[in-house]
CHARMM-style PDB file with segment names, atoms N, HN, CA, C and O in Angstrom:
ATOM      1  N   UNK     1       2.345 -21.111 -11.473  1.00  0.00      PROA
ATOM      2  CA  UNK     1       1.117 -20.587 -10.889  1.00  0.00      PROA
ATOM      3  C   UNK     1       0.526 -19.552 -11.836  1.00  0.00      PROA
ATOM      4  O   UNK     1       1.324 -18.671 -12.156  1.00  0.00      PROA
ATOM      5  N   UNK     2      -0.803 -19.455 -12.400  1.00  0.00      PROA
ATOM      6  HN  UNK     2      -1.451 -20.170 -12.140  1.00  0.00      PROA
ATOM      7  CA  UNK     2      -1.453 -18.543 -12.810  1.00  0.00      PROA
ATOM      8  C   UNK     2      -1.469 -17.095 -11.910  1.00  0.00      PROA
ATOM      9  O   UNK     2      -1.288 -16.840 -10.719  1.00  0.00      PROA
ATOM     10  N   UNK     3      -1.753 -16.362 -13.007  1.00  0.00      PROA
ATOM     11  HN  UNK     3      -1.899 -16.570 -13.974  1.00  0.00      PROA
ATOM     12  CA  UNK     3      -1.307 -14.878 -12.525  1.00  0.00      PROA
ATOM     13  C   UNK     3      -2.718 -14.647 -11.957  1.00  0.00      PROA
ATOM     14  O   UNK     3      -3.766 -14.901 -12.550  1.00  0.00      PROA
ATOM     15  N   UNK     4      -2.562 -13.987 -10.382  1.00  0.00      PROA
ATOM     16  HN  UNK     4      -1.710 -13.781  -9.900  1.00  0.00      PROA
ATOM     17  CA  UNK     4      -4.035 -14.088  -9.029  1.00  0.00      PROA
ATOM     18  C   UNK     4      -3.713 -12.428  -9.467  1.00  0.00      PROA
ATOM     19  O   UNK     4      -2.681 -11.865  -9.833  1.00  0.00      PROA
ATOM     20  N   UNK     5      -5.238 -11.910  -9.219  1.00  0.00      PROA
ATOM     21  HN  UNK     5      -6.076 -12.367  -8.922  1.00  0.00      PROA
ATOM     22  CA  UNK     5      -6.160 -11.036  -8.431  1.00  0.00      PROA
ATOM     23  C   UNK     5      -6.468 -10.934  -7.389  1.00  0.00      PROA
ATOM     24  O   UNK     5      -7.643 -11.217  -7.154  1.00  0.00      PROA
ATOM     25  N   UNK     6      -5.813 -10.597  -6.529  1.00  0.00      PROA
ATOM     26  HN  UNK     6      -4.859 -10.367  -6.720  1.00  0.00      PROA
ATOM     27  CA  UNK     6      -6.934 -10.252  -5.504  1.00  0.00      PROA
ATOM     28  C   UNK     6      -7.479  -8.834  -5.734  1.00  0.00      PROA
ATOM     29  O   UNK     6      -6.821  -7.852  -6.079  1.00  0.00      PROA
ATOM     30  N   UNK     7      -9.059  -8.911  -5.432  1.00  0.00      PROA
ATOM     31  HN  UNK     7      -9.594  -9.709  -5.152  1.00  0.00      PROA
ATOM     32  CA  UNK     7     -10.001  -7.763  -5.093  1.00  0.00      PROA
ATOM     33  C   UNK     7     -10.487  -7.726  -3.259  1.00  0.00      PROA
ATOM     34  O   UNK     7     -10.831  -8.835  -2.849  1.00  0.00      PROA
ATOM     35  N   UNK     8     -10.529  -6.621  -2.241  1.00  0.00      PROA
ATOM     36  HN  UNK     8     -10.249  -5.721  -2.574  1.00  0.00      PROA
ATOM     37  CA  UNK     8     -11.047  -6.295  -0.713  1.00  0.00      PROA
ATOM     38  C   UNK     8     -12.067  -6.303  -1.825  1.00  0.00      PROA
ATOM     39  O   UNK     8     -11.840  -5.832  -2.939  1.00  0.00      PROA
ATOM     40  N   UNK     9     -13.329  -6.927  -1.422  1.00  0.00      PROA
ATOM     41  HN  UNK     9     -13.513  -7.311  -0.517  1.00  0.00      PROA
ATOM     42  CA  UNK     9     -14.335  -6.559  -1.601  1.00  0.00      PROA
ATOM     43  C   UNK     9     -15.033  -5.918  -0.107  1.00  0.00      PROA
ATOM     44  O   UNK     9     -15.212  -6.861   0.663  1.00  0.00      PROA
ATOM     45  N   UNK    10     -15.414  -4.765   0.424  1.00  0.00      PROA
ATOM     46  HN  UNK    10     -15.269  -3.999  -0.203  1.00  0.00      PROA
ATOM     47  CA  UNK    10     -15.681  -4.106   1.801  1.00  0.00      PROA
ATOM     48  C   UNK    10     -17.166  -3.026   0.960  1.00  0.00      PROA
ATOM     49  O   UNK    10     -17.548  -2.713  -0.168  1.00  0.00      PROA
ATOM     50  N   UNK    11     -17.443  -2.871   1.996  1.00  0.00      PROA
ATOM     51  HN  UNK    11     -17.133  -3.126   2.912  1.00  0.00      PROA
ATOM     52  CA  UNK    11     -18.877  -2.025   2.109  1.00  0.00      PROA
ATOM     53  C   UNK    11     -18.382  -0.777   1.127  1.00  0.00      PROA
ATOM     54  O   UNK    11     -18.936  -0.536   0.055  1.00  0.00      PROA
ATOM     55  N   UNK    12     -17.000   0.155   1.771  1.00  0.00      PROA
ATOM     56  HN  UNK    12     -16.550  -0.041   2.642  1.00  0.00      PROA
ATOM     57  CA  UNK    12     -16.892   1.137   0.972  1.00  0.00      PROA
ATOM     58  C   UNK    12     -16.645   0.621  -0.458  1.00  0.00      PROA
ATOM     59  O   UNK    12     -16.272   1.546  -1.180  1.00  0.00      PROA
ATOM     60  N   UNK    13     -16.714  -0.292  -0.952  1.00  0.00      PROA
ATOM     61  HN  UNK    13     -17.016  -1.043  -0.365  1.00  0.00      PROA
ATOM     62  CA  UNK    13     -16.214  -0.727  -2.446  1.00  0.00      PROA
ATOM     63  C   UNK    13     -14.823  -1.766  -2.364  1.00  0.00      PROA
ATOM     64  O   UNK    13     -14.029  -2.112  -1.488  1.00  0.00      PROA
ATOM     65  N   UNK    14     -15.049  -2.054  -3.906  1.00  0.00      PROA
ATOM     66  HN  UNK    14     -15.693  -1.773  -4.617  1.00  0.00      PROA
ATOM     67  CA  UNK    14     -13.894  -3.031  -4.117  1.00  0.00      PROA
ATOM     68  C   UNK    14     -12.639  -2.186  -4.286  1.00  0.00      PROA
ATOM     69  O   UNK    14     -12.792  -0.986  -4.517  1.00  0.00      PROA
ATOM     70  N   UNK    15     -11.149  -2.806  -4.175  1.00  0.00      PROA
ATOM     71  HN  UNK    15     -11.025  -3.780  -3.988  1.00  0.00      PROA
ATOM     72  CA  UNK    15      -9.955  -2.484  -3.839  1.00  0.00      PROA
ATOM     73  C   UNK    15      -9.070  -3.834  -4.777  1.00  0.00      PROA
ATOM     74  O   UNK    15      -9.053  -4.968  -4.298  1.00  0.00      PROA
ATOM     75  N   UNK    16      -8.513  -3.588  -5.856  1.00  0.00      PROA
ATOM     76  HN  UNK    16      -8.526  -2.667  -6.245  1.00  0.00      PROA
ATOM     77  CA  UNK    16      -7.405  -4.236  -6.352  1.00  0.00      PROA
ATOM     78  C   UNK    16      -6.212  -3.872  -5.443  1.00  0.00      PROA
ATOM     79  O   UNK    16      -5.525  -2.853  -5.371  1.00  0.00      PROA
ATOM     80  N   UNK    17      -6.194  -5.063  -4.762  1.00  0.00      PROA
ATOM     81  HN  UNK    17      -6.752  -5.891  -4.820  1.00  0.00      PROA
ATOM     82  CA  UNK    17      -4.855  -5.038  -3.893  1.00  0.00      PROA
ATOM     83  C   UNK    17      -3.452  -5.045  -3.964  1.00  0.00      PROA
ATOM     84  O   UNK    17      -2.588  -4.945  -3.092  1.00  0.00      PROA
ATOM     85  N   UNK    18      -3.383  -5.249  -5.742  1.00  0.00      PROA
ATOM     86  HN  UNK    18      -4.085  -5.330  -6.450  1.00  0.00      PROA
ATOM     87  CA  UNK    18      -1.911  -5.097  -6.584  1.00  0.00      PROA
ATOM     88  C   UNK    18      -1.457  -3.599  -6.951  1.00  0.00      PROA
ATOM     89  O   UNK    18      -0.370  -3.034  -7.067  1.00  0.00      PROA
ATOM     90  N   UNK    19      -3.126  -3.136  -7.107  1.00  0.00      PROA
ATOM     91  HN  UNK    19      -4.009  -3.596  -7.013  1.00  0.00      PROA
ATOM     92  CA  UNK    19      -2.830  -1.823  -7.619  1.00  0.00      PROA
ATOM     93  C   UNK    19      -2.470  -0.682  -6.123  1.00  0.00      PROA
ATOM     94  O   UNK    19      -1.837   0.320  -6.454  1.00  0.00      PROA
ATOM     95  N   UNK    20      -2.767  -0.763  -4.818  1.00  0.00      PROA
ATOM     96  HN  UNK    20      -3.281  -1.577  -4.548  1.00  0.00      PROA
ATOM     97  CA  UNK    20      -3.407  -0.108  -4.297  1.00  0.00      PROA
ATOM     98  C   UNK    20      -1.887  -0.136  -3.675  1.00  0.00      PROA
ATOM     99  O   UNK    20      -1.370   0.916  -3.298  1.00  0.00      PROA
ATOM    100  N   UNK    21      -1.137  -1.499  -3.580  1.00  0.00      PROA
ATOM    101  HN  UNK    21      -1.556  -2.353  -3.886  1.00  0.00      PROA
ATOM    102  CA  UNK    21       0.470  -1.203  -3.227  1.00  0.00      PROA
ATOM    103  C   UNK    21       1.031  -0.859  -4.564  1.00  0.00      PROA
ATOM    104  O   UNK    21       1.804   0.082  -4.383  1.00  0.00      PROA
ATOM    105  N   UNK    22       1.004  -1.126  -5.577  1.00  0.00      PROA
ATOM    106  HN  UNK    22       0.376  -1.891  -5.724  1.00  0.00      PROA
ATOM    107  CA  UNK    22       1.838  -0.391  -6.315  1.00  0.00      PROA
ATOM    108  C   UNK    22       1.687   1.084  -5.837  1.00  0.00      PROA
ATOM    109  O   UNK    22       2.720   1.299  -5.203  1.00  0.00      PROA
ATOM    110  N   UNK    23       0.958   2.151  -5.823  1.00  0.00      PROA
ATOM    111  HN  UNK    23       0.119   1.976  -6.338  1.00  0.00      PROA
ATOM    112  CA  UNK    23       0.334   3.455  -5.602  1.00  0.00      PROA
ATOM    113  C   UNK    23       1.230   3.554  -4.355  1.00  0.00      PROA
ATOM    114  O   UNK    23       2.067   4.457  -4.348  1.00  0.00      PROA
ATOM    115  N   UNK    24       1.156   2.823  -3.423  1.00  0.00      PROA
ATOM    116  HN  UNK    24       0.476   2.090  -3.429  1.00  0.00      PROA
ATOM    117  CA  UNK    24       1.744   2.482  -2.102  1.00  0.00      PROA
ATOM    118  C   UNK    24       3.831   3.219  -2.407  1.00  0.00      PROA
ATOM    119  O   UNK    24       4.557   4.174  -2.134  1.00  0.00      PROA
ATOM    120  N   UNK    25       3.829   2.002  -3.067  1.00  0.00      PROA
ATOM    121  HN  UNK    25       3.239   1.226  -3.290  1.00  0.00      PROA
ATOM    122  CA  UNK    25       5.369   2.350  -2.957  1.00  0.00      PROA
ATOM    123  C   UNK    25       5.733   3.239  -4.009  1.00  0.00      PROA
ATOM    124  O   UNK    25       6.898   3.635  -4.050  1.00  0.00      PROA
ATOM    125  N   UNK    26       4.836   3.644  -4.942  1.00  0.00      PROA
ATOM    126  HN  UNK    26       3.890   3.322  -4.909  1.00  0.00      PROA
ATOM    127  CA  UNK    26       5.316   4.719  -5.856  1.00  0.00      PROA
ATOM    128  C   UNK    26       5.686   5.871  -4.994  1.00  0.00      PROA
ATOM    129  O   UNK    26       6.769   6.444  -5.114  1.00  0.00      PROA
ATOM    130  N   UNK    27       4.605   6.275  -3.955  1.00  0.00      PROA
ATOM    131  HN  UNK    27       3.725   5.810  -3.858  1.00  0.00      PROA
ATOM    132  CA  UNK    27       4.514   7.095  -3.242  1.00  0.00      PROA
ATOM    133  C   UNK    27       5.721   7.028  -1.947  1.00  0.00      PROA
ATOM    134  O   UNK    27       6.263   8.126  -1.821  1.00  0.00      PROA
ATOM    135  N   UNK    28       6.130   6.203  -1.185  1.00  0.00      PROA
ATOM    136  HN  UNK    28       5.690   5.311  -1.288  1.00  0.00      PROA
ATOM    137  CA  UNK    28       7.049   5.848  -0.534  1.00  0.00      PROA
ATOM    138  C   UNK    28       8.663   5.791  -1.574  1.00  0.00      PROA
ATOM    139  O   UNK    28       9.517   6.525  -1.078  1.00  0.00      PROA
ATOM    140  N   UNK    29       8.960   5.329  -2.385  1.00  0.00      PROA
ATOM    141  HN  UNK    29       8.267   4.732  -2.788  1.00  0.00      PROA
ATOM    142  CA  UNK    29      10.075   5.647  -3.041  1.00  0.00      PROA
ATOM    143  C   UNK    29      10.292   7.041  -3.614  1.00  0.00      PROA
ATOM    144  O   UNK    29      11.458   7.335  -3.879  1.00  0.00      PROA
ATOM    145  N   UNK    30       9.505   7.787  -3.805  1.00  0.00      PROA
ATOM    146  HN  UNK    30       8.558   7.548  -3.590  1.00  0.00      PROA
ATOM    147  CA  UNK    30       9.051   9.141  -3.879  1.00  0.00      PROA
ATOM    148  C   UNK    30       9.610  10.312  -2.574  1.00  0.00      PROA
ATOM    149  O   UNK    30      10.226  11.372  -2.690  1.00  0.00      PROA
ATOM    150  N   UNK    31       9.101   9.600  -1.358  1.00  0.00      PROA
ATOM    151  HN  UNK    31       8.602   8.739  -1.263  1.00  0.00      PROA
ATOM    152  CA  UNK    31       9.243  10.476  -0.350  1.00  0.00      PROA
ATOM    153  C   UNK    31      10.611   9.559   0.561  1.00  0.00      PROA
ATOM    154  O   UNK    31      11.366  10.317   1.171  1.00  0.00      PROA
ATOM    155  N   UNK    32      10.821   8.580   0.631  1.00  0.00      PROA
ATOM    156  HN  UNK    32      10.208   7.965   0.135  1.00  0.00      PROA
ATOM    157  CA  UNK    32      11.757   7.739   1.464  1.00  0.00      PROA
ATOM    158  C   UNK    32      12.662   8.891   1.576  1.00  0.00      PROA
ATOM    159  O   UNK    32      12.149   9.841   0.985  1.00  0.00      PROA
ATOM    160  N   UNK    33      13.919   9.232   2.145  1.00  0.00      PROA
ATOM    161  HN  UNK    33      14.336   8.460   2.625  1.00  0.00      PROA
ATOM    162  CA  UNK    33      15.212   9.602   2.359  1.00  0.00      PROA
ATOM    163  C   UNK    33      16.188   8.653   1.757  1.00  0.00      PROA
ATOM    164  O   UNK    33      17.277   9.071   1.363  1.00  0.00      PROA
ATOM    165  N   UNK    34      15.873   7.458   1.670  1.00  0.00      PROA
ATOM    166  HN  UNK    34      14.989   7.119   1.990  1.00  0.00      PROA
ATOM    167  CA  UNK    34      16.941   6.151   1.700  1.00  0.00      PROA
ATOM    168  C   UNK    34      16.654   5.425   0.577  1.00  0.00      PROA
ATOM    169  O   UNK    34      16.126   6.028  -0.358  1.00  0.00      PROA
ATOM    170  N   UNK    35      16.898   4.226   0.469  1.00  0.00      PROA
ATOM    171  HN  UNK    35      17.327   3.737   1.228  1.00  0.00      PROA
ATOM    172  CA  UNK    35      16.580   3.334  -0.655  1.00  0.00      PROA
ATOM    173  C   UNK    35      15.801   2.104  -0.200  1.00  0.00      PROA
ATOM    174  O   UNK    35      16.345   1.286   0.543  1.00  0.00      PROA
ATOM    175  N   UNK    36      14.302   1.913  -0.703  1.00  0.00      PROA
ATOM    176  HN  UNK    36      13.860   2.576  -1.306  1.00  0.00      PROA
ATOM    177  CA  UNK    36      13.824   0.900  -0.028  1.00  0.00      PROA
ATOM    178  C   UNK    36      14.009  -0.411  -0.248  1.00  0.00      PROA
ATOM    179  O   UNK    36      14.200  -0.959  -1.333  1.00  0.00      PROA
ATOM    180  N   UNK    37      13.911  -1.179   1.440  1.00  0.00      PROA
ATOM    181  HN  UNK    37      13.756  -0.734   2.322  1.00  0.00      PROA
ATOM    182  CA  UNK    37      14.939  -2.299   1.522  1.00  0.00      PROA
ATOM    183  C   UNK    37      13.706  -3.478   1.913  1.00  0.00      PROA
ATOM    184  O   UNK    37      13.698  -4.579   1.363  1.00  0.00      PROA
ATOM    185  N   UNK    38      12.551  -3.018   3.071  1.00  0.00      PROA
ATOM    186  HN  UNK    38      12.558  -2.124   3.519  1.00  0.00      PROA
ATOM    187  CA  UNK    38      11.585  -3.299   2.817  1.00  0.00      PROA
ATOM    188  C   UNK    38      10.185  -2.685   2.871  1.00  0.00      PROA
ATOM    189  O   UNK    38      10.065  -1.467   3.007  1.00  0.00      PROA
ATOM    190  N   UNK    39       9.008  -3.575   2.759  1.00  0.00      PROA
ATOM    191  HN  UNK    39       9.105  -4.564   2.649  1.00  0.00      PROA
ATOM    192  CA  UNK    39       7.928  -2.434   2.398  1.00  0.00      PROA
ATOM    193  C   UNK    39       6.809  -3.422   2.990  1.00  0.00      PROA
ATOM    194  O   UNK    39       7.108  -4.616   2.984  1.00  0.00      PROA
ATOM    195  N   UNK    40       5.827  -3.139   3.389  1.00  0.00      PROA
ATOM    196  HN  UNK    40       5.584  -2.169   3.394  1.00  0.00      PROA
ATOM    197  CA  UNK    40       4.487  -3.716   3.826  1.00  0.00      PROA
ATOM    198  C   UNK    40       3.322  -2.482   3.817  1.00  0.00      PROA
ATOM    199  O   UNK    40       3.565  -1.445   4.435  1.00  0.00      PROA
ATOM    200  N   UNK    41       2.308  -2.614   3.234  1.00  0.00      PROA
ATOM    201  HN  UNK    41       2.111  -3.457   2.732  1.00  0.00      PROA
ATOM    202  CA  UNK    41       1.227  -1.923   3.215  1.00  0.00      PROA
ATOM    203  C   UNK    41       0.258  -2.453   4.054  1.00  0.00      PROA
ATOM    204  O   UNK    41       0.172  -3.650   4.329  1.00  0.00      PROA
ATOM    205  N   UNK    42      -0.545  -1.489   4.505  1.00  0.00      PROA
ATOM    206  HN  UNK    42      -0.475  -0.517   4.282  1.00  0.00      PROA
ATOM    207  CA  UNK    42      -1.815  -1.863   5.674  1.00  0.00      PROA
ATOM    208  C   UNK    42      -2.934  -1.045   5.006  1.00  0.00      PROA
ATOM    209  O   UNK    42      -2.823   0.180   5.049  1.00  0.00      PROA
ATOM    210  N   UNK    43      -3.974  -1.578   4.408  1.00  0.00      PROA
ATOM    211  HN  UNK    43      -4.064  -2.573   4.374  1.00  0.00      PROA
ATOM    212  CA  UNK    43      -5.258  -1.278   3.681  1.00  0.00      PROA
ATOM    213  C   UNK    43      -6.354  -1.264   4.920  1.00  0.00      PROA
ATOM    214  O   UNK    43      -6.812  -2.257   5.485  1.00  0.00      PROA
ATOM    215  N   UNK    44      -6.641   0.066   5.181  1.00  0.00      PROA
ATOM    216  HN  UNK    44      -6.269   0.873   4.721  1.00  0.00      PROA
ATOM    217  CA  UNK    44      -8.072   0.691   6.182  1.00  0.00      PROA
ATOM    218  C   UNK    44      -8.980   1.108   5.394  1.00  0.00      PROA
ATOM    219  O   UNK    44      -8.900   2.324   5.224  1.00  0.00      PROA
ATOM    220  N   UNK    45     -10.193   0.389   4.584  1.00  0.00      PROA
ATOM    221  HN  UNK    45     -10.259  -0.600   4.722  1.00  0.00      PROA
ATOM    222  CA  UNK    45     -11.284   0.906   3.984  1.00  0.00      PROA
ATOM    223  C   UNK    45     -11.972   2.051   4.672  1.00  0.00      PROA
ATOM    224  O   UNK    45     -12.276   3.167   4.251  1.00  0.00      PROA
ATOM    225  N   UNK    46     -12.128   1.506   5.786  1.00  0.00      PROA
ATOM    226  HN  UNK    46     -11.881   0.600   6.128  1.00  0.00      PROA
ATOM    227  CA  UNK    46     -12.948   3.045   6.562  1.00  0.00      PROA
ATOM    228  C   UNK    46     -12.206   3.942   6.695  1.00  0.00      PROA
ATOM    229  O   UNK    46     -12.705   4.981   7.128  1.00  0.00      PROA
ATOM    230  N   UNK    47     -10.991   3.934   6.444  1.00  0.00      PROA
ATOM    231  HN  UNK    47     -10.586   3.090   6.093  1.00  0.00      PROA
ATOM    232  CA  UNK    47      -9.943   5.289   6.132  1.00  0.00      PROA
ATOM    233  C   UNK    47     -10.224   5.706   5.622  1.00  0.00      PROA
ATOM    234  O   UNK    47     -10.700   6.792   5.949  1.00  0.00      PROA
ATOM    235  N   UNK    48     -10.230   5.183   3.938  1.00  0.00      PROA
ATOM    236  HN  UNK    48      -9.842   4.300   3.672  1.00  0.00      PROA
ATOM    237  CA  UNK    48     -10.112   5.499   2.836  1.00  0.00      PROA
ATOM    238  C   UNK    48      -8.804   5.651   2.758  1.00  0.00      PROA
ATOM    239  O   UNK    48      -8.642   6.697   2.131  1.00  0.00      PROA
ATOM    240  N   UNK    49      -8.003   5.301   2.977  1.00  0.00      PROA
ATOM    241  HN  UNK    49      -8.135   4.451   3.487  1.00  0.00      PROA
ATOM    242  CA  UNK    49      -6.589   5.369   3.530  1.00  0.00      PROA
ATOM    243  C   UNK    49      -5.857   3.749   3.406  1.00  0.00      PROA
ATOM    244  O   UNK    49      -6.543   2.809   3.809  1.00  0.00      PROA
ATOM    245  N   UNK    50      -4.538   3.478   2.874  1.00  0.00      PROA
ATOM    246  HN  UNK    50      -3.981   4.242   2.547  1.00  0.00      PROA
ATOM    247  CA  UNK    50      -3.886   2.608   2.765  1.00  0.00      PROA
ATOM    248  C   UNK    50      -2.323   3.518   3.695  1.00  0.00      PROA
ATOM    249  O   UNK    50      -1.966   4.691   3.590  1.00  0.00      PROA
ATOM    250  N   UNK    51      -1.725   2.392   4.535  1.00  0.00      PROA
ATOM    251  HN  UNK    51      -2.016   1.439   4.620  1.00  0.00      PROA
ATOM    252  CA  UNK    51      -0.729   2.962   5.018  1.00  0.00      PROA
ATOM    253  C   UNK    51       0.270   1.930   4.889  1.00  0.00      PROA
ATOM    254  O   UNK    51      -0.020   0.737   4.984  1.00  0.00      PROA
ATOM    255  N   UNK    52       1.392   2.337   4.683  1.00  0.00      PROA
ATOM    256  HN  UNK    52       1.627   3.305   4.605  1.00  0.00      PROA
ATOM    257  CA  UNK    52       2.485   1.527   4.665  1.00  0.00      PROA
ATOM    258  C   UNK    52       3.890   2.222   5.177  1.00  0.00      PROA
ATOM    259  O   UNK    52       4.037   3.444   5.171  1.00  0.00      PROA
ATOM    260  N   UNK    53       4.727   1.464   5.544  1.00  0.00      PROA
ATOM    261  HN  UNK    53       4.608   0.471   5.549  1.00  0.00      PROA
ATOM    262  CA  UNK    53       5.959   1.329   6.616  1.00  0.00      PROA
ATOM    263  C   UNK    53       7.328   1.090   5.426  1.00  0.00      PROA
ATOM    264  O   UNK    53       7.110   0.640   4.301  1.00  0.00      PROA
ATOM    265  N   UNK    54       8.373   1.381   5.789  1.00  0.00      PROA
ATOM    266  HN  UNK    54       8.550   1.747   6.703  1.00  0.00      PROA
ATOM    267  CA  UNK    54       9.592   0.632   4.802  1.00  0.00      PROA
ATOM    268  C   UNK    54      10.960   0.827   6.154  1.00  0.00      PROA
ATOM    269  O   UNK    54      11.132   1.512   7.162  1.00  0.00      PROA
ATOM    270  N   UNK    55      11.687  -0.232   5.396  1.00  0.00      PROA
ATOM    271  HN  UNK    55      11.548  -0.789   4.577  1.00  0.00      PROA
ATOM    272  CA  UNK    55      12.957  -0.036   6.092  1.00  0.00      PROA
ATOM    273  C   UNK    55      12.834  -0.295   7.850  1.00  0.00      PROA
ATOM    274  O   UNK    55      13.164   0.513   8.717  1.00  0.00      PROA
ATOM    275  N   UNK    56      12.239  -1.720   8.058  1.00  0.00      PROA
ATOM    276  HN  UNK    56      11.971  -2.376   7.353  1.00  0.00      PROA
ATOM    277  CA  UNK    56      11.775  -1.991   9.076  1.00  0.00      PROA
ATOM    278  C   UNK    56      11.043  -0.701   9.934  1.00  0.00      PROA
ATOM    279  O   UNK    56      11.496  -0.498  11.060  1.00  0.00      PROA
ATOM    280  N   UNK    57       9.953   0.163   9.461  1.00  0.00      PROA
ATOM    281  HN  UNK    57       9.585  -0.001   8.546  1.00  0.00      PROA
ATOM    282  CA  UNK    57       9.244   1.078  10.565  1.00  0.00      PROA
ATOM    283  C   UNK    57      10.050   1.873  10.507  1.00  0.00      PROA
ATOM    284  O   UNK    57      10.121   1.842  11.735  1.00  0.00      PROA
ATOM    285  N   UNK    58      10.895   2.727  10.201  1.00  0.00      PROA
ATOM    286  HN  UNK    58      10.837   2.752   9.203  1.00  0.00      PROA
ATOM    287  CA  UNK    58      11.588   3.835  10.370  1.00  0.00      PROA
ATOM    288  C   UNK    58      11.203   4.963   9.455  1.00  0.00      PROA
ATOM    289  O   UNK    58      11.499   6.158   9.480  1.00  0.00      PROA
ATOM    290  N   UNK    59      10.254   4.053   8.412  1.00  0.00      PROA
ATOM    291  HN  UNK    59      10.014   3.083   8.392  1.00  0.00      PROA
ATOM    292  CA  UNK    59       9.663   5.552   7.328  1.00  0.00      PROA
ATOM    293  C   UNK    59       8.410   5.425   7.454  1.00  0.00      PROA
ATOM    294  O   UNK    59       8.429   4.472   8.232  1.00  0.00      PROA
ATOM    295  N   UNK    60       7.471   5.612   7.318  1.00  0.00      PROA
ATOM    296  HN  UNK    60       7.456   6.387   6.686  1.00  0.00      PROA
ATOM    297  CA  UNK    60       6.216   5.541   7.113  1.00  0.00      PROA
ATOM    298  C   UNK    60       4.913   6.394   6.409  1.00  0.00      PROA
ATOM    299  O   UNK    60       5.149   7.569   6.691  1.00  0.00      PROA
ATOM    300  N   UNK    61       4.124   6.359   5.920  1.00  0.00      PROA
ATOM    301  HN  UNK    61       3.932   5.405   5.692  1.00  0.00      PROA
ATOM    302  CA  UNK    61       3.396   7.064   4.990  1.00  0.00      PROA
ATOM    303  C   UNK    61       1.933   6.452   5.100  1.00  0.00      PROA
ATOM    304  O   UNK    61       1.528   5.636   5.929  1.00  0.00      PROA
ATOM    305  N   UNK    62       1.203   7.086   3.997  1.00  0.00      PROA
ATOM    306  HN  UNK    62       1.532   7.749   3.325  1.00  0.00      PROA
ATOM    307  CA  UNK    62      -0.182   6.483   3.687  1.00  0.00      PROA
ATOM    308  C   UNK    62      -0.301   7.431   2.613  1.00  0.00      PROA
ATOM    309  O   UNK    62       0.331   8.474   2.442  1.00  0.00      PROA
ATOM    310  N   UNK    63      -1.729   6.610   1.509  1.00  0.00      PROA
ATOM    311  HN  UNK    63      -2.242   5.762   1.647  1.00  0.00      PROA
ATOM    312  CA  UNK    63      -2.090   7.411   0.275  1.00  0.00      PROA
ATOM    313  C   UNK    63      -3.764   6.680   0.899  1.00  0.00      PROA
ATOM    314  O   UNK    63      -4.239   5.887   1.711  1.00  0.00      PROA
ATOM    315  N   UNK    64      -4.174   7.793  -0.352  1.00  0.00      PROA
ATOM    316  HN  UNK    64      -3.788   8.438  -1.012  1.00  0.00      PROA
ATOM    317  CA  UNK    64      -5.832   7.812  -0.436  1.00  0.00      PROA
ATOM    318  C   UNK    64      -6.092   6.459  -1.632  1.00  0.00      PROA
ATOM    319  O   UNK    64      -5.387   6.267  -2.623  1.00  0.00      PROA
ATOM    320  N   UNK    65      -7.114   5.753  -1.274  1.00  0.00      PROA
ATOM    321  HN  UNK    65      -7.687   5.908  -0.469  1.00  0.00      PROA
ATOM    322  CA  UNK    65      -7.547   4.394  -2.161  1.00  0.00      PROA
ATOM    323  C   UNK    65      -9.039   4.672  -2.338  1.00  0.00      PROA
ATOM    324  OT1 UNK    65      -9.746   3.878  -2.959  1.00  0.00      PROA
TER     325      UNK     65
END
């Protein structure tokens, strides 16, 4: 498979969605207590806010996008 892009293209602007979890878990392996086992990010443009979870919901965070 060729190497994908995705771009959110949304009203507040475009969002590279590779970059916006990398930032994601830099920030979560950073603050975790533990060692992360898993990870899912949730992207809110009208946040301005990306939030993400690890270690089935037991950690949780968000960064600015």
């Amino acid at each position: 498979m060729a190497k994908t892009k995705v771009v959110l293209q949304v009203p507040q602007g475009d969002f590279d969605v590779e970059k916006v979890s990398e930032k994601a878990y830099k920030d979560c392996v950073k603050k975790c207590p533990s060692e992360v086992k898993d990870f899912n990010v949730y992207v809110k443009p009208e946040d301005g806010k990306a939030y993400y979870t690890a270690n089935k919901g037991k950690f949780t965070g968000d960064i600015d996008i």
